[in-house]
N, CA, C and O atoms as CSV, one atom per row, in Angstrom:
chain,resi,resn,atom,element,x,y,z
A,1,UNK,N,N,-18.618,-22.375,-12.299
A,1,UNK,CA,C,-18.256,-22.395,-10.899
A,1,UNK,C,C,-16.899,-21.726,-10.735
A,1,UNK,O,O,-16.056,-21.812,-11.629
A,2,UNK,N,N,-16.731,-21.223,-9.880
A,2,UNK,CA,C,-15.715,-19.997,-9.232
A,2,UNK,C,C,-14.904,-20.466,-8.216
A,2,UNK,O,O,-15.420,-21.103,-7.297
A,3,UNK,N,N,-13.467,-20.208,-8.240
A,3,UNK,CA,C,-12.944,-21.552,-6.959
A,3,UNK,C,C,-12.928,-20.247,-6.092
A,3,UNK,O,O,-13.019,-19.117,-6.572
A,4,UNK,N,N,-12.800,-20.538,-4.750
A,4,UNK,CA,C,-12.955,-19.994,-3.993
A,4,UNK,C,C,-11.489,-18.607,-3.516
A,4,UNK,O,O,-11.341,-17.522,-2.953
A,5,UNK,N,N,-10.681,-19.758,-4.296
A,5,UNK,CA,C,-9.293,-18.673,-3.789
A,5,UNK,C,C,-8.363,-18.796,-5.074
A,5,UNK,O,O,-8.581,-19.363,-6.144
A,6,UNK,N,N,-7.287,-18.103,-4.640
A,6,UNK,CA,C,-6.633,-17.981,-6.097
A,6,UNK,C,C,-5.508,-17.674,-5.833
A,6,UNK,O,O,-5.283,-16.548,-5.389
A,7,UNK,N,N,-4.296,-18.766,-6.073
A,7,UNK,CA,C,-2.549,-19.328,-5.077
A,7,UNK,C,C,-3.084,-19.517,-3.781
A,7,UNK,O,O,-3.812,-20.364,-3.263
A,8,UNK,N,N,-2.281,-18.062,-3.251
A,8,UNK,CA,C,-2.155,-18.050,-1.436
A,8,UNK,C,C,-3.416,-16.831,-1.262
A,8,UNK,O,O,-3.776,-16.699,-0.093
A,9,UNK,N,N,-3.734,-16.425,-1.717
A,9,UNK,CA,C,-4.570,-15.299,-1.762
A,9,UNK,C,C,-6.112,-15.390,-1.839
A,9,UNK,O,O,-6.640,-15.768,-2.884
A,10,UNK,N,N,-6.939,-15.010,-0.620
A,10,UNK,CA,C,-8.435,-15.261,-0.326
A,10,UNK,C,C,-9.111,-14.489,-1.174
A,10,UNK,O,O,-8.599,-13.562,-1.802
A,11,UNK,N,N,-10.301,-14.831,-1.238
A,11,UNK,CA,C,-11.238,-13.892,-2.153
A,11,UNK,C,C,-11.249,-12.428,-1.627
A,11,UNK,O,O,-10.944,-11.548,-2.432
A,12,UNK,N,N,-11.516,-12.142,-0.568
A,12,UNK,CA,C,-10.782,-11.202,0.504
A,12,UNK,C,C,-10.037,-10.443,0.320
A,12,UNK,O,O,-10.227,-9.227,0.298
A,13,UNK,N,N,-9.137,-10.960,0.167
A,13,UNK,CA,C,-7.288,-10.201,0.097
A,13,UNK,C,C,-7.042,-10.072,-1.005
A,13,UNK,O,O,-6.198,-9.286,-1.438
A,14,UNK,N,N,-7.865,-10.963,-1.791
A,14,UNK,CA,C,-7.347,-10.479,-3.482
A,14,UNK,C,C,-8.287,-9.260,-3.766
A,14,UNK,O,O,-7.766,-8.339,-4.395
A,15,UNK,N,N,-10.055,-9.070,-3.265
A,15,UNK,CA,C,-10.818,-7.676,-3.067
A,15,UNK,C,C,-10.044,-6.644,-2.814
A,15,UNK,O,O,-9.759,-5.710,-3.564
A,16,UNK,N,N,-9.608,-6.907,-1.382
A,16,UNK,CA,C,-8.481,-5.466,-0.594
A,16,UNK,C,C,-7.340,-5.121,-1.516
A,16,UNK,O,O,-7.040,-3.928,-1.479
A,17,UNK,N,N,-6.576,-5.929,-2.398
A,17,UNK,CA,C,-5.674,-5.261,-3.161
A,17,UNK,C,C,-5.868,-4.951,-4.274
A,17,UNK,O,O,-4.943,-4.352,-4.822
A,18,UNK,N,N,-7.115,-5.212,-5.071
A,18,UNK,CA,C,-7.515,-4.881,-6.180
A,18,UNK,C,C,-8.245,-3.608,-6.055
A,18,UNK,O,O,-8.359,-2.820,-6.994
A,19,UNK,N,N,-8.761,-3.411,-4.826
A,19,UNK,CA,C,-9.378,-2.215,-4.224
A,19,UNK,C,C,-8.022,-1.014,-4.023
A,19,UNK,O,O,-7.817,0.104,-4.497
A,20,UNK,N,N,-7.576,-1.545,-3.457
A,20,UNK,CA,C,-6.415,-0.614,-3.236
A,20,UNK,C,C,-5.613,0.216,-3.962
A,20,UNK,O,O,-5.100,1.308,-3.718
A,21,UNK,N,N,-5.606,-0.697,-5.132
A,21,UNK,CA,C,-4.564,-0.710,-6.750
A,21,UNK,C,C,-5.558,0.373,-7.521
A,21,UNK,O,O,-5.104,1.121,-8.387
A,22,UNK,N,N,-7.289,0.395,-7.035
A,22,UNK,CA,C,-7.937,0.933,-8.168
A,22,UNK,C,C,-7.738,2.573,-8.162
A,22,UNK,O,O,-8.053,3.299,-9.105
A,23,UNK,N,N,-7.147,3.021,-6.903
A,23,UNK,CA,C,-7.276,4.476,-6.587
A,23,UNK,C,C,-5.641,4.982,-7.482
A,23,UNK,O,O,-4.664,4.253,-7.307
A,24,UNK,N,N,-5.538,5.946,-8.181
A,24,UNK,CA,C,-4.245,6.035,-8.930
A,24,UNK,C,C,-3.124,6.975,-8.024
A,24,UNK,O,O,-1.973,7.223,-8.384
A,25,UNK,N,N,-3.784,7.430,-6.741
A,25,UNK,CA,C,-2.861,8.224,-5.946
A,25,UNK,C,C,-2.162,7.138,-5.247
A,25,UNK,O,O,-0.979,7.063,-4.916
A,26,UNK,N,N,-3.356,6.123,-5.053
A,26,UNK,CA,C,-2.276,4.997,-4.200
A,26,UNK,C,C,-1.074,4.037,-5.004
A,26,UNK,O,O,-0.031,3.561,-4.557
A,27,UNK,N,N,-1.849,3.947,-6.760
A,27,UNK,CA,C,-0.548,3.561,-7.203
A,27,UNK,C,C,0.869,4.130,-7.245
A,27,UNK,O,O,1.955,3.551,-7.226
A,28,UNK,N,N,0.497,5.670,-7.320
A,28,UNK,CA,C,1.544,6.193,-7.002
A,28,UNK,C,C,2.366,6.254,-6.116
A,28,UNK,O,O,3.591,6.223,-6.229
A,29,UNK,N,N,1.566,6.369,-4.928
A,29,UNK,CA,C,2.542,5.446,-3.647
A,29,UNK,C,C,3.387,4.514,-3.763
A,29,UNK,O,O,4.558,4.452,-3.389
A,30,UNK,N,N,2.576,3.601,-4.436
A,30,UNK,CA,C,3.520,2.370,-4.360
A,30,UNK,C,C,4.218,2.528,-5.246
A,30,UNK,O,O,4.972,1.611,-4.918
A,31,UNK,N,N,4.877,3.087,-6.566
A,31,UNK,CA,C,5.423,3.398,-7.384
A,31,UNK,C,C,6.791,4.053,-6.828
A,31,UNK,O,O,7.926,3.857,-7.261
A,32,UNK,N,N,6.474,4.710,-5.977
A,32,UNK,CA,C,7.355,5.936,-4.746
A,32,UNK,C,C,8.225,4.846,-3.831
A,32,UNK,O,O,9.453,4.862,-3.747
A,33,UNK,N,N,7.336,3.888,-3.158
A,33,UNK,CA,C,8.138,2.815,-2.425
A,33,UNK,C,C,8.741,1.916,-2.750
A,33,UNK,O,O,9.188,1.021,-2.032
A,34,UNK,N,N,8.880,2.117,-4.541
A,34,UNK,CA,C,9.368,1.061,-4.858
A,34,UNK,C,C,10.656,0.953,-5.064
A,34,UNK,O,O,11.358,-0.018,-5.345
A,35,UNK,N,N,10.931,2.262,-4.862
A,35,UNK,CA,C,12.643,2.875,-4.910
A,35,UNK,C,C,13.326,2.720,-3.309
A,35,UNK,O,O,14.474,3.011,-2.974
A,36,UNK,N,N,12.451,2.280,-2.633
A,36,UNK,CA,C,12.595,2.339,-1.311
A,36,UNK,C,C,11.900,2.601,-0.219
A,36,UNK,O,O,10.828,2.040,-0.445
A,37,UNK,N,N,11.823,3.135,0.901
A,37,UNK,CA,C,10.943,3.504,2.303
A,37,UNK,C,C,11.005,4.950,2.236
A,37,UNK,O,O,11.818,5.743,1.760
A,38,UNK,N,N,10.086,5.040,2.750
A,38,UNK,CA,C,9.812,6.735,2.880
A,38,UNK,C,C,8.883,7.223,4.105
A,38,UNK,O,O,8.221,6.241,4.440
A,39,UNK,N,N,8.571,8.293,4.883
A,39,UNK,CA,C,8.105,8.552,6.102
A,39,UNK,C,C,7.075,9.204,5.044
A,39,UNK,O,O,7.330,9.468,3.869
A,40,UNK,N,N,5.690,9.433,5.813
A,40,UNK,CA,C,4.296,9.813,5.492
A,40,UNK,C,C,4.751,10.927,4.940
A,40,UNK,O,O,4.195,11.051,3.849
A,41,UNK,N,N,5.713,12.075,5.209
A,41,UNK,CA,C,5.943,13.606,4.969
A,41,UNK,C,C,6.294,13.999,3.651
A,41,UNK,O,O,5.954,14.869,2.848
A,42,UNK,N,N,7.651,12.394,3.754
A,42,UNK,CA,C,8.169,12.303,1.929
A,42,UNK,C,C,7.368,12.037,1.224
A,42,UNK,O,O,7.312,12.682,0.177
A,43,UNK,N,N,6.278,10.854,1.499
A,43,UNK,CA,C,5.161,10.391,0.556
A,43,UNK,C,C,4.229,11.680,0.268
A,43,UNK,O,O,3.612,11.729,-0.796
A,44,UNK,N,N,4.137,12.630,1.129
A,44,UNK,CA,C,3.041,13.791,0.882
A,44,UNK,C,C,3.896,14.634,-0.037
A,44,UNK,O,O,3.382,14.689,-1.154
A,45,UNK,N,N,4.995,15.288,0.056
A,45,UNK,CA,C,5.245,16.381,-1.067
A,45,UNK,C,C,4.938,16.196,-2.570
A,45,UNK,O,O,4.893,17.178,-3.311
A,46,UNK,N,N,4.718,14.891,-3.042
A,46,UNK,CA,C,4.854,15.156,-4.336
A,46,UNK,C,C,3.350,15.323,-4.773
A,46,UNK,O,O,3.017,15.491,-5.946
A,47,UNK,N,N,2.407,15.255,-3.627
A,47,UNK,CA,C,0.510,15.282,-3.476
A,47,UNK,C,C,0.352,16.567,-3.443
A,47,UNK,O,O,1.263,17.258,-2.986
A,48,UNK,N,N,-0.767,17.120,-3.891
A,48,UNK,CA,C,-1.242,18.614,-3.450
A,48,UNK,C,C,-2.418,18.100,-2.515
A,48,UNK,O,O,-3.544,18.526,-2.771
A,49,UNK,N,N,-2.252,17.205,-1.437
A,49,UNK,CA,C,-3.258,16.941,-0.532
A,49,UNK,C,C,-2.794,16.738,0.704
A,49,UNK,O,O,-1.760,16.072,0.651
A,50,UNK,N,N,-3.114,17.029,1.826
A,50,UNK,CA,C,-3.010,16.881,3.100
A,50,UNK,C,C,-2.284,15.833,3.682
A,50,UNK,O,O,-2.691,14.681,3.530
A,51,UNK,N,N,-1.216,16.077,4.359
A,51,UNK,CA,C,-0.680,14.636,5.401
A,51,UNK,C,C,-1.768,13.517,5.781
A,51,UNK,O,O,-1.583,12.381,5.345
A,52,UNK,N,N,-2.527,13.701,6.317
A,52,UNK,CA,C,-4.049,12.846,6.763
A,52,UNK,C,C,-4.503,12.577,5.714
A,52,UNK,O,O,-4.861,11.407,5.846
A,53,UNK,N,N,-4.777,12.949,4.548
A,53,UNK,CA,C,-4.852,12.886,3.678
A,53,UNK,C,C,-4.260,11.342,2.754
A,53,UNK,O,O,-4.990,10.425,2.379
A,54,UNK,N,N,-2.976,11.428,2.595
A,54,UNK,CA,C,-2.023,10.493,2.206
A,54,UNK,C,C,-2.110,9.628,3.136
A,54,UNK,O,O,-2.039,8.505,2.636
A,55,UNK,N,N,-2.249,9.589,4.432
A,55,UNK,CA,C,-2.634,8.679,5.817
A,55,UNK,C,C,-2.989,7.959,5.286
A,55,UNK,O,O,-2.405,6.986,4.808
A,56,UNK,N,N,-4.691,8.443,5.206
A,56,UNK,CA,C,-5.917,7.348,4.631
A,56,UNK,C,C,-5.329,6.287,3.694
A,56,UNK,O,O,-5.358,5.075,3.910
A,57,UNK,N,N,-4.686,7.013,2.411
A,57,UNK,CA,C,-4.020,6.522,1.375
A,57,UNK,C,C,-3.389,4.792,2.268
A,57,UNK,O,O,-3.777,3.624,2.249
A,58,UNK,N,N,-2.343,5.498,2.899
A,58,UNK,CA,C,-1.491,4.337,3.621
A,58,UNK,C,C,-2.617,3.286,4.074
A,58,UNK,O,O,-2.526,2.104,3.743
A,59,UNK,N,N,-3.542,3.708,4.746
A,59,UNK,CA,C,-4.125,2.726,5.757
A,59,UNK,C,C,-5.051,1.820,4.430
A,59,UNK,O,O,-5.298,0.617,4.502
A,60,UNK,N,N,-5.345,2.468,3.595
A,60,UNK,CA,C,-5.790,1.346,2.907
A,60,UNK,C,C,-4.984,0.288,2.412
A,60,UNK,O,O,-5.334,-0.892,2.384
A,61,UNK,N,N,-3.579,0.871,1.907
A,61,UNK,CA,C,-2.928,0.144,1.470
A,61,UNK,C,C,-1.855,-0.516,2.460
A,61,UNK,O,O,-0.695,-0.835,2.202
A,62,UNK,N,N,-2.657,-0.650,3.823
A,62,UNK,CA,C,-1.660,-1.362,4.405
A,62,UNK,C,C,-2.262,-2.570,4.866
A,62,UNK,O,O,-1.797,-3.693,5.061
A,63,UNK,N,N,-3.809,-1.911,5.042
A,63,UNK,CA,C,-4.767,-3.031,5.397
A,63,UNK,C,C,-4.836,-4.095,4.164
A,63,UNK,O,O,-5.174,-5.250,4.424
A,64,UNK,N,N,-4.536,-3.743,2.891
A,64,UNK,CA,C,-4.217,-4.662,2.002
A,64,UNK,C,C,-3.163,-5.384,1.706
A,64,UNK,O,O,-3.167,-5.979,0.629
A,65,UNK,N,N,-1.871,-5.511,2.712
A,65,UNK,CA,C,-0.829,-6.107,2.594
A,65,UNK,C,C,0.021,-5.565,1.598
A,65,UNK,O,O,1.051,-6.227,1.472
A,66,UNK,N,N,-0.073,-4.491,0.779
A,66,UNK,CA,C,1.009,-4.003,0.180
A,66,UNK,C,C,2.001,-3.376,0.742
A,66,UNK,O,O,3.058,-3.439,0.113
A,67,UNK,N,N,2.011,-2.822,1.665
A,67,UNK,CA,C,2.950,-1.497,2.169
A,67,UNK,C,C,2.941,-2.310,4.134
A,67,UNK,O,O,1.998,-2.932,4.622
A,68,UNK,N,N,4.148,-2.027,4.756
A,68,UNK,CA,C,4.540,-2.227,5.942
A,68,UNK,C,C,4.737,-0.818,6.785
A,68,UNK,O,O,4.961,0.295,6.308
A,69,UNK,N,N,4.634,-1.075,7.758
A,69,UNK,CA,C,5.218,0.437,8.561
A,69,UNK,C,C,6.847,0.205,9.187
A,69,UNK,O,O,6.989,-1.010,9.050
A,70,UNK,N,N,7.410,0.439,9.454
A,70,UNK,CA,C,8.785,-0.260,10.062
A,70,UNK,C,C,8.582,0.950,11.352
A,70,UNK,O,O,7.836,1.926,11.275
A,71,UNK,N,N,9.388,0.613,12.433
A,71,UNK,CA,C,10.042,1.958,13.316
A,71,UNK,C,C,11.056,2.145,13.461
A,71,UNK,O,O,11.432,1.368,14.339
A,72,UNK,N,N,12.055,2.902,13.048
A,72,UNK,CA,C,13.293,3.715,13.043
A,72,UNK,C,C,12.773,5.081,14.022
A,72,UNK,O,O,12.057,6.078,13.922
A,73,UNK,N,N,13.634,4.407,14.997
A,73,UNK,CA,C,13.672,6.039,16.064
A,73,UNK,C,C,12.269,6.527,16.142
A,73,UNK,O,O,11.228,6.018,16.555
A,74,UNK,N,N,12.574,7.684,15.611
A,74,UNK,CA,C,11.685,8.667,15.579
A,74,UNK,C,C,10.409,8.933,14.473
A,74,UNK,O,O,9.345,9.554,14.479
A,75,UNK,N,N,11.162,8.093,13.538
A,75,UNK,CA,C,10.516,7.687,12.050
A,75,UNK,C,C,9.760,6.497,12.109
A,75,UNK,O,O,9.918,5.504,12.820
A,76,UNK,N,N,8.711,6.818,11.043
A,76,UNK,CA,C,7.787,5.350,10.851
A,76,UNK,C,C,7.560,4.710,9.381
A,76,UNK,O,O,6.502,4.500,8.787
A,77,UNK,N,N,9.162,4.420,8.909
A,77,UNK,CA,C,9.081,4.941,7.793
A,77,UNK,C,C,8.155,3.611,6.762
A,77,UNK,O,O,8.247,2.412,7.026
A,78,UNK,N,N,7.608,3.973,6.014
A,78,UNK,CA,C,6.940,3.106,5.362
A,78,UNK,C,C,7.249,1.971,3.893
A,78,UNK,O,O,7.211,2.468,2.767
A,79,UNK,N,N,7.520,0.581,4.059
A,79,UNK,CA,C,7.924,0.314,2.598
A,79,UNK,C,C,7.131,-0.812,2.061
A,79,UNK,O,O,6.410,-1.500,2.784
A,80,UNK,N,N,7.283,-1.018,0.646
A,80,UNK,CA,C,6.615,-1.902,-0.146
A,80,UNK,C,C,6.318,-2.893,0.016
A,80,UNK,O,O,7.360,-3.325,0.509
A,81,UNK,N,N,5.165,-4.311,-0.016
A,81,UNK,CA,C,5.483,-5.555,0.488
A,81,UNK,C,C,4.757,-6.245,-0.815
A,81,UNK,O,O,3.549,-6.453,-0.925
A,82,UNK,N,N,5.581,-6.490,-1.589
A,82,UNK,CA,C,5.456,-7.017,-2.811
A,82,UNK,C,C,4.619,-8.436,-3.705
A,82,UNK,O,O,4.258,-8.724,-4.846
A,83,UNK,N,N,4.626,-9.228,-1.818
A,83,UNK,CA,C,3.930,-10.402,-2.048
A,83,UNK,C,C,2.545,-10.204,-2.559
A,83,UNK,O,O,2.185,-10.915,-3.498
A,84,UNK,N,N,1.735,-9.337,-2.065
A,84,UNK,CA,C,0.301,-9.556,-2.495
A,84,UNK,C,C,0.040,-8.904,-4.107
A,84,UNK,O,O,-0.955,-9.055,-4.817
A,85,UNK,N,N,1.014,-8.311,-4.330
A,85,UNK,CA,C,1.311,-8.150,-5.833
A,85,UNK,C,C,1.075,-9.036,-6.730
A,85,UNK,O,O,0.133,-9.230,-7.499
A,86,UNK,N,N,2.553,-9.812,-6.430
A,86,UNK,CA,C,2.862,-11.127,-7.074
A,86,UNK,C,C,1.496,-12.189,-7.405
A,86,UNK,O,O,1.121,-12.631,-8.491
A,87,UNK,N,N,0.960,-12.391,-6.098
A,87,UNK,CA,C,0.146,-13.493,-5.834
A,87,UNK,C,C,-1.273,-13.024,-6.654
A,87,UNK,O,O,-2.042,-13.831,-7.176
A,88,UNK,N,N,-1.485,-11.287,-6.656
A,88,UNK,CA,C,-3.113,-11.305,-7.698
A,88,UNK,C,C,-2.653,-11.252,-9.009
A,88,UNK,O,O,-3.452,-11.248,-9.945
């Protein structure tokens, strides 16, 4: 028998970040944010793939609780959120 959850983290949310973690462009992301925040543009140069591209990237990994968007001005700049790390 299988408990249903595991700490603070649903069967769910522990799927979405294990999902998230499995793609190695997105680890790299988070590898990138871990030095700090960065806007979608900075996160794209070090990719040979498309702004929209790296988007997608984000939106998975935001829908998984790793990564935040903040708003600065004009910027949306993006940084790490470490808890759902910790917790799988």
């Amino acid at each position: 028998m299988q408990p249903s959850g595991y700490g603070n983290l649903s069967d769910g949310r522990l799927d979405a970040t294990f999902a998230a973690l499995a793609d190695p462009t997105r680890r790299a992301i988070l590898a990138r944010l871990a030095s700090g925040e960065a806007s979608v543009r900075e996160l794209t140069e070090p990719f040979a793939m498309s702004q929209a591209a790296v988007s997608k990237h984000l939106k998975v990994l935001e829908r998984a609780g790793l990564i935040s968007r903040a708003q600065d001005a004009q910027r949306r700049p993006r940084r790490l959120e470490a808890t759902p790390l910790a917790e799988a």
